[in-house]
Biopython code that builds the backbone (N, CA, C, O; Angstrom):
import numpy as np
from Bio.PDB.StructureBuilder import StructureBuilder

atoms = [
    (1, "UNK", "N", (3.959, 36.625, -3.797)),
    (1, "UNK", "CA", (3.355, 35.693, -4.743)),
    (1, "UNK", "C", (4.423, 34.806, -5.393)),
    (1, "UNK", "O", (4.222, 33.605, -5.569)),
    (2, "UNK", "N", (5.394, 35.327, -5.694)),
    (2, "UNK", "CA", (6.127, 34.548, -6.122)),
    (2, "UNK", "C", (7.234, 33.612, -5.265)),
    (2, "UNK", "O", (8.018, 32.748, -5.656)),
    (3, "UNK", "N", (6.998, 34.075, -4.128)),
    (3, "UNK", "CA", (7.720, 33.013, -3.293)),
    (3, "UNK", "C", (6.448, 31.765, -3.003)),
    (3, "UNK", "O", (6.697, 30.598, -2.698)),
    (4, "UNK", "N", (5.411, 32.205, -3.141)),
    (4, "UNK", "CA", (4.494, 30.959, -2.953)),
    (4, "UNK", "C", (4.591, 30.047, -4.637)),
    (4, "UNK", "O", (4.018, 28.958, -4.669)),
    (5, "UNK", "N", (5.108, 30.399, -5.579)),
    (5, "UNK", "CA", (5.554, 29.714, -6.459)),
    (5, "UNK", "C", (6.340, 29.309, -6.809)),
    (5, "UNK", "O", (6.304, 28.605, -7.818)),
    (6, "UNK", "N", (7.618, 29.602, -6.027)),
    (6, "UNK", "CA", (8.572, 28.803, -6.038)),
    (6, "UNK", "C", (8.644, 27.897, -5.028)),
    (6, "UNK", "O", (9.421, 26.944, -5.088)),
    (7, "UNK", "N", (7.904, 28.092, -4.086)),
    (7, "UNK", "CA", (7.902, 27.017, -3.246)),
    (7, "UNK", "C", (6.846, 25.767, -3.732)),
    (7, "UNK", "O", (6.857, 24.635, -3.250)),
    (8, "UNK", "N", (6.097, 26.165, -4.614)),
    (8, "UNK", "CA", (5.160, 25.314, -4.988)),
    (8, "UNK", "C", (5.836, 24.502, -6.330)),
    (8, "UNK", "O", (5.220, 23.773, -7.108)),
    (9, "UNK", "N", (6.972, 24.773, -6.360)),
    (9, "UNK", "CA", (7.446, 24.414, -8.177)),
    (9, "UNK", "C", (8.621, 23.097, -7.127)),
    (9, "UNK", "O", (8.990, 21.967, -7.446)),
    (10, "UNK", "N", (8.839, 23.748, -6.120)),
    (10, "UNK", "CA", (9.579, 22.226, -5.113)),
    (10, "UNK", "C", (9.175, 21.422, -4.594)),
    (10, "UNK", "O", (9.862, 20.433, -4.337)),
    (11, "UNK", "N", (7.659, 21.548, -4.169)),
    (11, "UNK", "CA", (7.310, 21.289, -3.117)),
    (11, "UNK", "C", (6.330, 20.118, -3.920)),
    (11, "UNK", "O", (5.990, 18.999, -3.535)),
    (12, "UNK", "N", (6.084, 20.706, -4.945)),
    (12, "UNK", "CA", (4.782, 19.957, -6.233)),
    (12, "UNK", "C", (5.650, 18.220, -6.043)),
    (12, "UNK", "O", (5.265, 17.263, -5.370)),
    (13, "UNK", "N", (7.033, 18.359, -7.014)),
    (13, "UNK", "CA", (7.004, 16.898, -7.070)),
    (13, "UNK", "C", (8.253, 16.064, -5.777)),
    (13, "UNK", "O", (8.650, 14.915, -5.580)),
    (14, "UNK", "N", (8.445, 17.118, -5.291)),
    (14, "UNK", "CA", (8.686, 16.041, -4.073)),
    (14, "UNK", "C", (7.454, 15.652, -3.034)),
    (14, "UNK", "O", (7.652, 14.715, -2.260)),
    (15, "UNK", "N", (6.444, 16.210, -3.006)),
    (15, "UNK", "CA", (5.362, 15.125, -2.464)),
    (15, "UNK", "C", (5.307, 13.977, -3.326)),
    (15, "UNK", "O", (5.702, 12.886, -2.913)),
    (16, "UNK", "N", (4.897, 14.111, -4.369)),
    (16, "UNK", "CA", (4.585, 13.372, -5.958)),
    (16, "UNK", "C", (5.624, 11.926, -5.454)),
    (16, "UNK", "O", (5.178, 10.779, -5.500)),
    (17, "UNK", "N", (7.175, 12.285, -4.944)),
    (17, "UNK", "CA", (7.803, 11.036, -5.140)),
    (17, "UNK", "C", (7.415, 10.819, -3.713)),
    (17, "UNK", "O", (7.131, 9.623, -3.652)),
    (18, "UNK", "N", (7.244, 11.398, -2.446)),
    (18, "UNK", "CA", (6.923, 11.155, -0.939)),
    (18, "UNK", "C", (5.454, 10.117, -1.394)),
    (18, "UNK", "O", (5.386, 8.944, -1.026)),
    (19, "UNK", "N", (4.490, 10.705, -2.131)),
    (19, "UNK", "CA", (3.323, 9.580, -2.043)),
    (19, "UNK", "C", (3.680, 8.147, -3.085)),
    (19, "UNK", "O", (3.255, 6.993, -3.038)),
    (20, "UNK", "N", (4.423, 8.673, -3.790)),
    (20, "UNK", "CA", (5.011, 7.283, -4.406)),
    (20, "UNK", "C", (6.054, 6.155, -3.923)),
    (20, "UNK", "O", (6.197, 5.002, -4.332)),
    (21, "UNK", "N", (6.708, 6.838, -2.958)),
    (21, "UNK", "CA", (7.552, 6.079, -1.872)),
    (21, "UNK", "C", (6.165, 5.161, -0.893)),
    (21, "UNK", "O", (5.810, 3.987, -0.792)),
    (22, "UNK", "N", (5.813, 6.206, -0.439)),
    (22, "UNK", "CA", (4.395, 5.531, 0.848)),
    (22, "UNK", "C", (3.303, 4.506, -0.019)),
    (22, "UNK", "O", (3.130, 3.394, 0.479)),
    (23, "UNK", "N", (2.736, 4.754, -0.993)),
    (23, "UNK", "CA", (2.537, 3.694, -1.492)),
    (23, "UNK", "C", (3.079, 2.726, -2.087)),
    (23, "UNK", "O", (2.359, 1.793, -2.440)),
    (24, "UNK", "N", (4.222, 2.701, -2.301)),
    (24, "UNK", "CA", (5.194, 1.400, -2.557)),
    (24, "UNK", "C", (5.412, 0.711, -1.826)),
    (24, "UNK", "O", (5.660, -0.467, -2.087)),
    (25, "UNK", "N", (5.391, 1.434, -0.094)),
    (25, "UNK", "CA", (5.648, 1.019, 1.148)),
    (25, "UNK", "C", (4.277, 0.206, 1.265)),
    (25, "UNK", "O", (4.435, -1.003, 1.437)),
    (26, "UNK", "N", (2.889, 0.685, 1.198)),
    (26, "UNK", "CA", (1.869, 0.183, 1.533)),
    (26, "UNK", "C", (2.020, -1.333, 0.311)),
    (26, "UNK", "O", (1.880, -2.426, 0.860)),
    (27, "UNK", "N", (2.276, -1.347, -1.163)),
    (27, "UNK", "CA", (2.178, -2.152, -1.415)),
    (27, "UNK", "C", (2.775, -3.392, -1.303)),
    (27, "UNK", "O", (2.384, -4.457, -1.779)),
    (28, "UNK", "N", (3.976, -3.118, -0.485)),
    (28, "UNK", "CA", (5.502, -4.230, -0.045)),
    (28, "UNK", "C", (4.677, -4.903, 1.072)),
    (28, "UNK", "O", (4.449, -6.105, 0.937)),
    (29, "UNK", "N", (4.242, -4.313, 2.076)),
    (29, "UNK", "CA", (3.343, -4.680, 3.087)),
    (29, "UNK", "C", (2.442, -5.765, 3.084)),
    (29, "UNK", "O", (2.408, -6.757, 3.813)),
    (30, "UNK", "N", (1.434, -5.284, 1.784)),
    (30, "UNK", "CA", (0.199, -6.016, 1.419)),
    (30, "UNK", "C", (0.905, -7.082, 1.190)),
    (30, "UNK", "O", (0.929, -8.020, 1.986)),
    (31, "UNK", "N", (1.745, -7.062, -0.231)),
    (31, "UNK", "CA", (1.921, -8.341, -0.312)),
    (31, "UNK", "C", (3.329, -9.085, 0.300)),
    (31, "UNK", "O", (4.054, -9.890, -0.285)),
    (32, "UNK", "N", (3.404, -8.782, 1.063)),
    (32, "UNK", "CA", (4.137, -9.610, 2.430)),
    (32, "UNK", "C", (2.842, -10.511, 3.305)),
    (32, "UNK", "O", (2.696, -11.699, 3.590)),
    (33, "UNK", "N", (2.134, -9.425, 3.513)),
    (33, "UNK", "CA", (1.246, -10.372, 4.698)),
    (33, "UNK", "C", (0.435, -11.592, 3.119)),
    (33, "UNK", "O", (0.467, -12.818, 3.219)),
    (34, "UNK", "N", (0.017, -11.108, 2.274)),
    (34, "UNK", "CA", (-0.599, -12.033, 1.563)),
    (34, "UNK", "C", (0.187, -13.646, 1.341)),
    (34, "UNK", "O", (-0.166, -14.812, 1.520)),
    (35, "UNK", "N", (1.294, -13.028, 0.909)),
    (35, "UNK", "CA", (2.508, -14.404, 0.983)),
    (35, "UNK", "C", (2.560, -15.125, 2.475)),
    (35, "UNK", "O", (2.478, -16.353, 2.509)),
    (36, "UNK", "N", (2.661, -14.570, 3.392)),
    (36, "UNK", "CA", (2.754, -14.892, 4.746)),
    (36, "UNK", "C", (1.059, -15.929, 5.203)),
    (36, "UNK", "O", (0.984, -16.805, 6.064)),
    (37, "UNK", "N", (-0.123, -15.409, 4.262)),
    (37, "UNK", "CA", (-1.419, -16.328, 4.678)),
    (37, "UNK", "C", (-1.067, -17.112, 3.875)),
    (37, "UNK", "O", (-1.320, -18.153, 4.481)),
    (38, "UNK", "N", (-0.508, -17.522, 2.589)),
    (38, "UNK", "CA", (-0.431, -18.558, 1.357)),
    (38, "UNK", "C", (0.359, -19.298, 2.414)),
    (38, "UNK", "O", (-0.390, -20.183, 2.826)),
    (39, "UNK", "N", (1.749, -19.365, 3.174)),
    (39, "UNK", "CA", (2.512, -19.987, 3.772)),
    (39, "UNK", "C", (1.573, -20.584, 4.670)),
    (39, "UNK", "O", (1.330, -21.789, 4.593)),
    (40, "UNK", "N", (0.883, -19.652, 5.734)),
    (40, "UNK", "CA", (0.240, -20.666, 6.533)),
    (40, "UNK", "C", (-0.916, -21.581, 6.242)),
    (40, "UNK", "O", (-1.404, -22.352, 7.068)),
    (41, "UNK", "N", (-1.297, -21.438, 5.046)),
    (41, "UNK", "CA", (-2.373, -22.280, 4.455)),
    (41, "UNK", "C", (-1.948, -23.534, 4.170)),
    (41, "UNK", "O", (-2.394, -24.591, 4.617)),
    (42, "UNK", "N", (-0.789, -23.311, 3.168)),
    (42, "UNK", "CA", (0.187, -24.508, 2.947)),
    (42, "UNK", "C", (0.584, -25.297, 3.917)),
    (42, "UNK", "O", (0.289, -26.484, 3.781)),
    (43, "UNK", "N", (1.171, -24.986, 4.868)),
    (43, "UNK", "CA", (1.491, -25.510, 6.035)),
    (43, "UNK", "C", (0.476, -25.790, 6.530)),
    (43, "UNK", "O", (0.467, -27.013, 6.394)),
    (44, "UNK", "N", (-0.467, -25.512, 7.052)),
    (44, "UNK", "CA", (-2.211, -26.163, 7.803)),
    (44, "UNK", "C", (-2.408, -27.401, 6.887)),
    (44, "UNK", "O", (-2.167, -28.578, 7.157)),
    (45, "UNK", "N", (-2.700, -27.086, 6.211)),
    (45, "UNK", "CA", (-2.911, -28.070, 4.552)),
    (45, "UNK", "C", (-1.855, -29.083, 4.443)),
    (45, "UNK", "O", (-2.342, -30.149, 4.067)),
    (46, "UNK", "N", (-0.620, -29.142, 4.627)),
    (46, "UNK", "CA", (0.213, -30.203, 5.016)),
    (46, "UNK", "C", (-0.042, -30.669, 6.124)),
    (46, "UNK", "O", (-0.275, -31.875, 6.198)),
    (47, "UNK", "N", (-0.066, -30.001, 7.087)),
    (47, "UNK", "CA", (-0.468, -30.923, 8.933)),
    (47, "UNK", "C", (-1.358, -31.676, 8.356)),
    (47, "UNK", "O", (-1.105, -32.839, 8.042)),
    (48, "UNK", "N", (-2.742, -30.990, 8.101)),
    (48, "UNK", "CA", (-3.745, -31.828, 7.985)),
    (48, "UNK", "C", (-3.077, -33.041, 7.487)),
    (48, "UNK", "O", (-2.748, -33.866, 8.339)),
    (49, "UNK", "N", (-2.751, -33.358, 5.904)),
    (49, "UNK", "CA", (-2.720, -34.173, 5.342)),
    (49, "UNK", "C", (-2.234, -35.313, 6.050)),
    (49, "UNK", "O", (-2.723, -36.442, 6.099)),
    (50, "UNK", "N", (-0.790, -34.681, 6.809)),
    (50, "UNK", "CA", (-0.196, -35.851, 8.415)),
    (50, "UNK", "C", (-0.465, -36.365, 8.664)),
    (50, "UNK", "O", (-0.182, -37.555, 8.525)),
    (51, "UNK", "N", (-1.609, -35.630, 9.515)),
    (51, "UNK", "CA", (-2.367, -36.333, 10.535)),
    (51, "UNK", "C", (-3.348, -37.123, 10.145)),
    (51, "UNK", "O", (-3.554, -38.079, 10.892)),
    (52, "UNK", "N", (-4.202, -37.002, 8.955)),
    (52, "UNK", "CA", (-5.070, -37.859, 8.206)),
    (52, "UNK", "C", (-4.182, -39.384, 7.524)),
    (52, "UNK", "O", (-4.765, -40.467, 7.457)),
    (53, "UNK", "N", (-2.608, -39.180, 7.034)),
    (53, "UNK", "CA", (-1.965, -40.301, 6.555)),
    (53, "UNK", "C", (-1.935, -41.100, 7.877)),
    (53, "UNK", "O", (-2.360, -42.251, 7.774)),
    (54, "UNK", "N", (-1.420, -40.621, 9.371)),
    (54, "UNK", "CA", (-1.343, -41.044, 10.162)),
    (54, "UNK", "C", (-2.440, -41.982, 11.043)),
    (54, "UNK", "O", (-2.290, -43.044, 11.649)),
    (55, "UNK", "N", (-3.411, -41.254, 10.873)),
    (55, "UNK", "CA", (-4.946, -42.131, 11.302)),
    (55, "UNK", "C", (-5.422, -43.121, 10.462)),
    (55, "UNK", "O", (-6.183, -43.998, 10.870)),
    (56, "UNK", "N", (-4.910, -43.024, 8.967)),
    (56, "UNK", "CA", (-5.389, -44.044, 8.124)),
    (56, "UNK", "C", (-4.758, -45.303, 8.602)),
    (56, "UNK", "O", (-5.472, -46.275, 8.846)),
    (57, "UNK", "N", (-2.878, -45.375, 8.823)),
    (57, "UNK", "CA", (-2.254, -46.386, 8.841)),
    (57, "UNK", "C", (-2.096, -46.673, 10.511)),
    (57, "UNK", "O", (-1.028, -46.396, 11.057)),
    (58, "UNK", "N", (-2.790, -47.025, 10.987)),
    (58, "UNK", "CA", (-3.242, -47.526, 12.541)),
    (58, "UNK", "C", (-2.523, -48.912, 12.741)),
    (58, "UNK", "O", (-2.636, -49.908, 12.027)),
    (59, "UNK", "N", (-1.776, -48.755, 13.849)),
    (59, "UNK", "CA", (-0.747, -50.337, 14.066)),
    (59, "UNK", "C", (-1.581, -51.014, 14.548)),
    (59, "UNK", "O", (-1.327, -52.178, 14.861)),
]
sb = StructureBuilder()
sb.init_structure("model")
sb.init_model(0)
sb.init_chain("A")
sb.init_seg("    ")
for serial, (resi, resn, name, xyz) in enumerate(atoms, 1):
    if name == "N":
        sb.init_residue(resn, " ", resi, " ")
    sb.init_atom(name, np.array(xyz, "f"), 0.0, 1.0, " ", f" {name:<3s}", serial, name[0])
structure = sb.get_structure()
């Protein structure tokens, strides 16, 4: 019994920082790809604008 409590008195908060590592990981992720759709929006959203300045001013 008491080796199942000492293993549980180690074991308690190093998961504790293991799930706090993995979700830090999951949240670096998220907002990577979120920044990464803002970029390509911006950029679509500039082409467009291009190609619309470009069709307006017709030689």
């Amino acid at each position: 019994m008491r080796d199942i409590e000492a293993a549980a008195r180690l074991l308690g908060p190093a998961l504790i920082v293991l799930l706090g590592g993995l979700i830090g990981l999951m949240m670096a992720g998220l907002l990577s790809g979120v920044t990464e759709l803002g970029q390509a929006a911006l950029n679509r959203g500039r082409d467009r604008g291009a190609d619309n300045c470009r069709r307006s001013h017709k030689p």
